[in-house]
C-alpha positions in Angstrom: -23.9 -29.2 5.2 -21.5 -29.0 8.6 -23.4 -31.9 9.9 -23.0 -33.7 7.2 -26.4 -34.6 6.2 -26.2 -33.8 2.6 -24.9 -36.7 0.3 -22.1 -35.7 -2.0 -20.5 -37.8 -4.8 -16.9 -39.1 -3.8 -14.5 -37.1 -4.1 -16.2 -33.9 -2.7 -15.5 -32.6 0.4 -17.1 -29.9 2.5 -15.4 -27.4 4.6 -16.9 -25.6 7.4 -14.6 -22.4 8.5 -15.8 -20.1 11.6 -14.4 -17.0 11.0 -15.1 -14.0 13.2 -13.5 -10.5 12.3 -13.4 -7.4 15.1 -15.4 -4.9 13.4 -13.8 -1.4 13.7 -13.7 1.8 11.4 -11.5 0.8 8.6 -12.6 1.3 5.5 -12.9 -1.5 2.7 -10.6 0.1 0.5 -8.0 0.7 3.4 -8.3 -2.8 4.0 -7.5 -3.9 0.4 -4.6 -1.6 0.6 -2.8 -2.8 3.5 -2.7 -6.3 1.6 -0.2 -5.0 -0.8 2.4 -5.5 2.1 5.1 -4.2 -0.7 3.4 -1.4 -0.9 2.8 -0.4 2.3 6.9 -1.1 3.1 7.6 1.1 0.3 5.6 3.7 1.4 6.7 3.5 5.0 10.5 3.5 3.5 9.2 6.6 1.8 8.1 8.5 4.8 11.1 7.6 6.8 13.1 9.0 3.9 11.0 12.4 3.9 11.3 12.8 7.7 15.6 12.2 8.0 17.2 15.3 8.9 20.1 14.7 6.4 22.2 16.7 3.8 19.7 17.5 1.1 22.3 15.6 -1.4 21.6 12.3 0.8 18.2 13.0 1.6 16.9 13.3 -2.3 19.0 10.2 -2.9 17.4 8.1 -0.5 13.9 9.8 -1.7 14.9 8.8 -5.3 15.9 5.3 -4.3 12.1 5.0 -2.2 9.8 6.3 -5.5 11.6 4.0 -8.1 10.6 0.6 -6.1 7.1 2.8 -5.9 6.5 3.4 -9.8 7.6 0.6 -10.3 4.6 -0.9 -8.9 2.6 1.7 -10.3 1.8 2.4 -6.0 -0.3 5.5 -7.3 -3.0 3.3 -9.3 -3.4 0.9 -5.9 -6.1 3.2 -4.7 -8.0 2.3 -8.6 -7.4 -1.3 -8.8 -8.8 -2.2 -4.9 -11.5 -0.2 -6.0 -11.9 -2.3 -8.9 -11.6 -5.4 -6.4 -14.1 -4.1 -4.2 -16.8 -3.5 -7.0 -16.5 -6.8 -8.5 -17.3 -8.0 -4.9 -20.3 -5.5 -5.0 -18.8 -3.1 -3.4 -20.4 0.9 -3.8 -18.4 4.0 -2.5 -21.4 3.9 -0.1 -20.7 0.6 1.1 -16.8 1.5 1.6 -17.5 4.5 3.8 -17.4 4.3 7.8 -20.5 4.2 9.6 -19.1 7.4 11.4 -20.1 8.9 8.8 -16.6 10.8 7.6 -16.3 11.4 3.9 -12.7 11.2 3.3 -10.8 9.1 2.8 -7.1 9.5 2.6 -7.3 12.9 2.7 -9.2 13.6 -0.2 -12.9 14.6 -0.6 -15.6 12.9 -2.0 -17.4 14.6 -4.5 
């Protein structure tokens, strides 16, 4: 097909893209997650808030301002629906783990 050799009707064209990706120990899921770009700023925004040595009045207002932008987005079901992504691209939980061979993943145990 990249050379061309295969007749198509008009009109139909054929792409040929290279693409070449550094393999390293992410995790699929972790991957699909730091898509969400929202997410991950609302998160960070989140952290930042948590780790300010402020008055506690300030402090749980700028925590309160971080999770509404966060529920919003229902941030706690991202986890769910990239899993849901990555099984429709037959993705298993087996698949999604490192090849390290660590079984957590954010933290949490797998059963």
């Amino acid at each position: 097909m990249a050379c061309c050799e295969l007749r198509l009707p008009a009109g139909v064209s054929v792409l040929h893209v290279e693409q070449e990706v550094t393999g390293d120990n992410t995790l699929a899921l972790d991957s699909v997650l730091e898509c969400d770009t929202e997410r991950v700023q609302l998160l960070a925004r989140e952290g930042a808030s948590e780790d300010k040595d402020t008055a506690a009045g300030s402090a749980s207002d700028e925590l309160a301002e971080a999770y509404l932008p966060l529920q919003e987005i229902d941030a706690d079901k991202a986890p769910a629906r990239a899993g849901c992504i990555l099984a429709g691209l037959g993705f298993t939980p087996q698949k999604n783990e490192i090849l390290s061979g660590q079984d957590t993943l954010q933290g949490k145990q797998f059963l």
